[in-house]
N, C-alpha and C positions, 0 to 999 in steps of 0.2 A: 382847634387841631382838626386837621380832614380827619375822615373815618380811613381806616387803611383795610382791604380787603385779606382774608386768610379764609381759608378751609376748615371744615370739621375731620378732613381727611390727615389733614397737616400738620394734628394735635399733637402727633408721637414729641415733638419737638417741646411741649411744653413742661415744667415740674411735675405740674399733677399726676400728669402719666407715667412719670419714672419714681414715681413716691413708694416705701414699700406699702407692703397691704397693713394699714391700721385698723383697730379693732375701736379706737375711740377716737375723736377729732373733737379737740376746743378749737374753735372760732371764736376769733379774738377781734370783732367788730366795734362798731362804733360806739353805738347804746349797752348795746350787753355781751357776757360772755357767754355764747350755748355752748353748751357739750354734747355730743350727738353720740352715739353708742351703737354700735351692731350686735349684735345677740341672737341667738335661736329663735325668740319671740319675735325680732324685727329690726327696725330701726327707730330707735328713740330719741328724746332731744331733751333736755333740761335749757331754760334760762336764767340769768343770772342778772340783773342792772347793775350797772357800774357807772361812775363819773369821768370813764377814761377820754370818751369826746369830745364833753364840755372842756374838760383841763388840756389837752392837745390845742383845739381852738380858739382858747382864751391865753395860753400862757404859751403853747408851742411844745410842751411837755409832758407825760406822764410824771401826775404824782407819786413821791410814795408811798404813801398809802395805796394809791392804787395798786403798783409794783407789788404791795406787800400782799393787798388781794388776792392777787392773782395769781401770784405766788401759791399763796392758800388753797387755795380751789382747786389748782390744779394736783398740787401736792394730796389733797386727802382726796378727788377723784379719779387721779390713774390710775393705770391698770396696764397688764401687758398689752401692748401693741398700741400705744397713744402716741398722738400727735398733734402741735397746734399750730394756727392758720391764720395770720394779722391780715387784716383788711382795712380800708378805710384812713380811719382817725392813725390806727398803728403806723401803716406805710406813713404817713405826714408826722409823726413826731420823732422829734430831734434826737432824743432820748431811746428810740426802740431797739437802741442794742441792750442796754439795760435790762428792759423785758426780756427780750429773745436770750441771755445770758441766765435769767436767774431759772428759766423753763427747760434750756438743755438740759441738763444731768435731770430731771427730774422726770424726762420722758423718751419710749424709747428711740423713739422719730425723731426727735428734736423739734424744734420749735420756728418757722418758717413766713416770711412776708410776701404774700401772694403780689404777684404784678397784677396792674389796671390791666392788662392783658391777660390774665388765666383769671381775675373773678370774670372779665365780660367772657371770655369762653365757657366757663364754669355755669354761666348766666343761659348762655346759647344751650349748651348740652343739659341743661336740667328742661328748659323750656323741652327741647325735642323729645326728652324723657315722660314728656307728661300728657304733650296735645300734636294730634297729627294737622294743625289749620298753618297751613302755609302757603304764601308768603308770609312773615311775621315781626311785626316791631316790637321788640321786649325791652324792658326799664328796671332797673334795680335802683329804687328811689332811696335812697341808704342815709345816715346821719351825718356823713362827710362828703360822697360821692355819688354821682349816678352813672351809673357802666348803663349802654346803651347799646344795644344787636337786631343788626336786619337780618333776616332768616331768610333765604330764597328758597323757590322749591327747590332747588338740586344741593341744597345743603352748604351754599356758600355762605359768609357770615360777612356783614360790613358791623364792624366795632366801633365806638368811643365811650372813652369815662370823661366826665365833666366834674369838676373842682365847685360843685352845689350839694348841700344836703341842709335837712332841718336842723340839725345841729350845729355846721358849721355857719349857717346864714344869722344866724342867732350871735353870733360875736363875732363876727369879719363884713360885715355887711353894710356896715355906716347904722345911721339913727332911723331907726321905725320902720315902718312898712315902705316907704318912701325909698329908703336906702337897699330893703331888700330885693327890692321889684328891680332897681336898678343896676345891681351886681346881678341877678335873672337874665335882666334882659341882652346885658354887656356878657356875659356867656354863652350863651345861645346863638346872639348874633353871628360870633363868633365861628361857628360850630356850622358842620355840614348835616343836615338831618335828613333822613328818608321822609315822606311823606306817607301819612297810611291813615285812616279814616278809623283802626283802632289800634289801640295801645294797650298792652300787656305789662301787668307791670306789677313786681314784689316790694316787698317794703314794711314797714313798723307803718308809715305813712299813711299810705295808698289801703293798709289795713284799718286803718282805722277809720278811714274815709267812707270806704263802701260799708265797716259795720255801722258808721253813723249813719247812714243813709238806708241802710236795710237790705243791699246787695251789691252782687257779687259783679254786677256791671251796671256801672253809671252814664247815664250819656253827661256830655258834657256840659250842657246846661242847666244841671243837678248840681256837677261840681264848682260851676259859678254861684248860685244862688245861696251853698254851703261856706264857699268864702264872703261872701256880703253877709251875711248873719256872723260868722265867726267876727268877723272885725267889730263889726258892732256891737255883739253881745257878749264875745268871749270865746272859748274851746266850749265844747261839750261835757256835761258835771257828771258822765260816766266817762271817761276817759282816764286813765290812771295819772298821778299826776305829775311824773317824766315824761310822758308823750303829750298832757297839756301843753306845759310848757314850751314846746316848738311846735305844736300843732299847726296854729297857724302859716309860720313862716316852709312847713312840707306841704303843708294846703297850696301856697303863694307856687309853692315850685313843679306841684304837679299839674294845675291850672297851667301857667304859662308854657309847661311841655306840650300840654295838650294842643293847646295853641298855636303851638311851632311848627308842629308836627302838622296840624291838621287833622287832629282826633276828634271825630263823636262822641266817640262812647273808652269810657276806661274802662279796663278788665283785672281784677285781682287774682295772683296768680301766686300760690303758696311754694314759691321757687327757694332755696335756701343754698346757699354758696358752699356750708359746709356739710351740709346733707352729700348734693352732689360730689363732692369732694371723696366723702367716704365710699359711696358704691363708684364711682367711676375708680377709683384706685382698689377697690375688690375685686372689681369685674376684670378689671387689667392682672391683677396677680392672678385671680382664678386662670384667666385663659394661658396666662404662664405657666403656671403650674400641668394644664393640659394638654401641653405644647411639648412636656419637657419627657 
């Protein structure tokens, strides 16, 4: 899919910004469910792991069990002003009305499936929220998807989300490393990329990549040296063991970004879709409210 250009001027037009002000946001991603929280003290995040992207990927559905989960979770931690925010694995199952039904009445926002197009904006305005280095290529290396934004200095944004993550290459990707490399490389190809010598990028992945390595930017022939060891030997025996298990195959997909792109060096960037979610829709009610 070409990247299509939009503004960060031109946001008004998106959900996020017309959402009321929430006091709490479940994120309802691939690997796990966070709850983020705003309070006096701050802003907080709890995580939850769940099986909801393995079961989407493998079968096309939420189980329910997981349904019942979530259900759970969300019911014993709202609170007034909650809302939650399907990403990922959610948008892709067949089933997500199901979910988004049994979380209405139970919160006061209701319960809502972010488009490829408001995480990768959501991606853009947290980057801009954090670091002034611009031009900028930012990555959101996710369990189902990668939402991908060029930053220019005058704040335009070129987007795309790409149908790759550790979890989904882990059952739709044919047999072993062989087959994952080539549904990589058959997307990519595909795809119009900026070129940029470094790469920004969030993720459960890309997190665990530079803590195996011991920082916070890797050149890229760190992150080669780290996939020919993992294939040979295995995942790393601190690593917990839901991110073992696709480790490799988010390895395989950040490598060949890097590649694509033309990256040296990767950069870990503690971006979070529904973090940004909550202050960008604070910050928008506040100024309403001082407006009014």
């Amino acid at each position: 899919m070409p990247m299509n250009l939009s503004t960060i001027a031109d946001s008004s037009s998106f959900t996020i910004h017309r959402a009321p002000r929430p006091r709490v946001v479940f994120e309802l991603g691939t690997h796990s469910l966070k709850i983020h929280s705003l309070s006096w003290g701050g802003l907080h995040t709890r995580k939850h792991a769940y099986a909801l992207g393995h079961e989407v990927y493998a079968t096309g559905r939420i189980s329910a069990s997981t349904l019942h989960q979530v259900a759970g979770l969300v019911q014993e931690t709202s609170r007034d002003g909650s809302i939650a925010i399907g990403t990922g694995a959610v948008r892709d199952a067949r089933n997500r009305d199901d979910l988004l039904r049994r979380l209405q009445d139970r919160l006061d926002h209701g319960a809502h499936v972010l488009s490829a197009r408001e995480e990768a904006l959501l991606l853009g305005l947290g980057y801009l929220a954090s670091s002034t280095r611009l031009p900028a290529l930012v990555a959101d290396i996710g369990g189902g998807s990668v939402e991908l934004v060029f930053l220019s200095r005058a704040g335009d944004m070129l987007w795309n989300s790409l149908p790759l993550g550790a979890i989904r290459l882990e059952h739709v990707a044919g047999d072993g490393v062989a087959g994952r490399i080539a549904r990589i490389e058959s997307e990519l190809q595909r795809t119009s990329l900026v070129r940029s010598e470094d790469l920004y990028a969030s993720g459960g992945t890309v997190r665990a990549i530079t803590k195996t390595l011991g920082k916070a930017t890797a050149p890229r022939r760190e992150v080669e040296e780290l996939e020919r060891r993992v294939r040979a030997e295995g995942p790393p025996l601190e690593l917990k063991p839901e991110r073992a298990a696709v480790f490799h195959s988010g390895l395989l997909l950040t490598l060949k970004l890097l590649e694509q792109v033309g990256a040296e060096r990767l950069h870990w960037v503690p971006l979070s879709v529904g973090r940004t979610f909550l202050v960008c829709a604070a910050q928008r009610a506040g100024a309403a409210a001082r407006g009014a």
